[in-house]
Wavefront OBJ file of the C-alpha trace (Angstrom):
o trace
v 102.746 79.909 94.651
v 100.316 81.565 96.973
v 101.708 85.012 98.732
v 100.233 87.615 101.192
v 100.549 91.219 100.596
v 99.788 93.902 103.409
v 99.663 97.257 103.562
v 98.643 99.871 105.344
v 100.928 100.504 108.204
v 102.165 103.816 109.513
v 102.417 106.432 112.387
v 99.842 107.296 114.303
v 98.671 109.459 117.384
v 96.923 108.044 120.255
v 93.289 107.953 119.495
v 93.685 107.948 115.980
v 92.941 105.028 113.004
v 94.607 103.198 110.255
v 93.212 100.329 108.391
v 95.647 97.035 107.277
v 95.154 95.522 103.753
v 95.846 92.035 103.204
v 95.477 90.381 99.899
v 96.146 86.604 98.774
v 97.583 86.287 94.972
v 98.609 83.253 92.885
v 96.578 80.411 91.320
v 94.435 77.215 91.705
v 93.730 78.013 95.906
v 91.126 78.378 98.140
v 90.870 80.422 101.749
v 89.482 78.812 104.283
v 90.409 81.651 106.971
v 92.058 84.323 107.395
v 93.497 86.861 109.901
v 96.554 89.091 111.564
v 98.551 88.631 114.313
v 100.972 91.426 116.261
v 104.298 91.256 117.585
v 105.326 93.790 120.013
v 109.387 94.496 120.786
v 110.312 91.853 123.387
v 107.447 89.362 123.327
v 105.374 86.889 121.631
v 103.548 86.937 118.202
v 100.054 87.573 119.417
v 96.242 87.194 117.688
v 94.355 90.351 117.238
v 91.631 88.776 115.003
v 90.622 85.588 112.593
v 87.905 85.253 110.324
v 85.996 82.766 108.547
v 84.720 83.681 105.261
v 83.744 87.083 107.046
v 81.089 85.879 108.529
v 82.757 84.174 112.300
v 85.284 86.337 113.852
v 87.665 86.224 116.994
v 89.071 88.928 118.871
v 92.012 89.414 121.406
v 90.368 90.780 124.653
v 92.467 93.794 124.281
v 90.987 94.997 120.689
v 87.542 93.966 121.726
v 85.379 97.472 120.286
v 88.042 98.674 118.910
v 89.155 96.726 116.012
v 87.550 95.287 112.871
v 88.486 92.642 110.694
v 86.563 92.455 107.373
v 87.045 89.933 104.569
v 86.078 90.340 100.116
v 85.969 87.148 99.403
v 85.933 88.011 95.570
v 89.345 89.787 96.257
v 90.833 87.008 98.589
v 91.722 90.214 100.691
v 91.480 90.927 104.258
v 91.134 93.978 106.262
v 91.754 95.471 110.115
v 90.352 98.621 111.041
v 91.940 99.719 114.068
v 90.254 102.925 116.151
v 91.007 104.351 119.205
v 94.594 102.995 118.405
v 96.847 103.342 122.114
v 100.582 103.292 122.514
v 100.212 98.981 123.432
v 98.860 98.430 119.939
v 102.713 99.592 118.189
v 103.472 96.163 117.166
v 104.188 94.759 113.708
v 100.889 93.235 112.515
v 101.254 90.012 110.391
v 98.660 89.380 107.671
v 97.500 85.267 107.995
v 95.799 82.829 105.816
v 95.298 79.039 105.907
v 94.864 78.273 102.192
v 94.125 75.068 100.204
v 95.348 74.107 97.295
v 95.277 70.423 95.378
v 93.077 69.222 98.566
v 96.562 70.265 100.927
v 95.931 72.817 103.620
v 98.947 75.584 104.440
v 99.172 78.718 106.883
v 101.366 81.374 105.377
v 102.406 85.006 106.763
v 102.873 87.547 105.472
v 105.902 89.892 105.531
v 104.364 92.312 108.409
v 103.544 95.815 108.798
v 104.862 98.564 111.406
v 102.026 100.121 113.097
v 103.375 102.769 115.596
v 101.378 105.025 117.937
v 102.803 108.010 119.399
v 102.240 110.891 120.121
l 1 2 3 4 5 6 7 8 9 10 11 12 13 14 15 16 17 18 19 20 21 22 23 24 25 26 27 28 29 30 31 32 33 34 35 36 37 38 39 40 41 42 43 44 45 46 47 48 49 50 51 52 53 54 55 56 57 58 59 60 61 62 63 64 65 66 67 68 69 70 71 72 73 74 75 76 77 78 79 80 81 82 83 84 85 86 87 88 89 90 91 92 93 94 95 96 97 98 99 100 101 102 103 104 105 106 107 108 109 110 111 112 113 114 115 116 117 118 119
């Protein structure tokens, strides 16, 4: 069984930083990508960032310069570095990862992560 872990989450104040942990445990799998999505009170999941191996990534218009997302491969971990953090980015952040194992391909979640920003 393959499971996500994040951490990382917290309080805030506008302007301010916090960086997300991710990391992938269990046996016999592979990552083929990875990423986090954000769900805000009142709407829809949302992508902040993907990444391939850590070498292609996507970004959400909205955390364009702002946001990184870095990837150990040796640690099957991934991270978000979030700057200039502003009162839209309080969501709960959700750790990704499309894994293969025994030549099947899966997308689990993990459990989230409360980032709030406020002053």
């Amino acid at each position: 069984q393959v499971q996500l872990v994040e951490s990382g989450g917290g309080l805030v104040q506008p302007g301010g930083s916090l960086r997300l942990s991710c990391a992938a445990s269990g046996s016999d799998f592979s990552i083929n990508a990875m990423g986090w999505y954000r769900q805000a009170p009142g709407k829809e999941r949302e992508l902040v960032a993907t990444t391939t191996s850590g070498v292609r990534t996507n970004y959400a218009n909205s955390v364009k310069g702002r946001f990184t997302i870095s990837r150990d491969n040796a640690k099957n971990t991934v991270y978000l570095q979030m700057n200039s953090l502003k009162p839209e980015d309080t969501a709960v952040y959700y750790c990704t990862a499309v894994v293969e194992i025994r030549r099947s391909a899966f997308t689990l979640w993990g459990q989230g992560t409360q980032v709030t920003v406020s002053s």
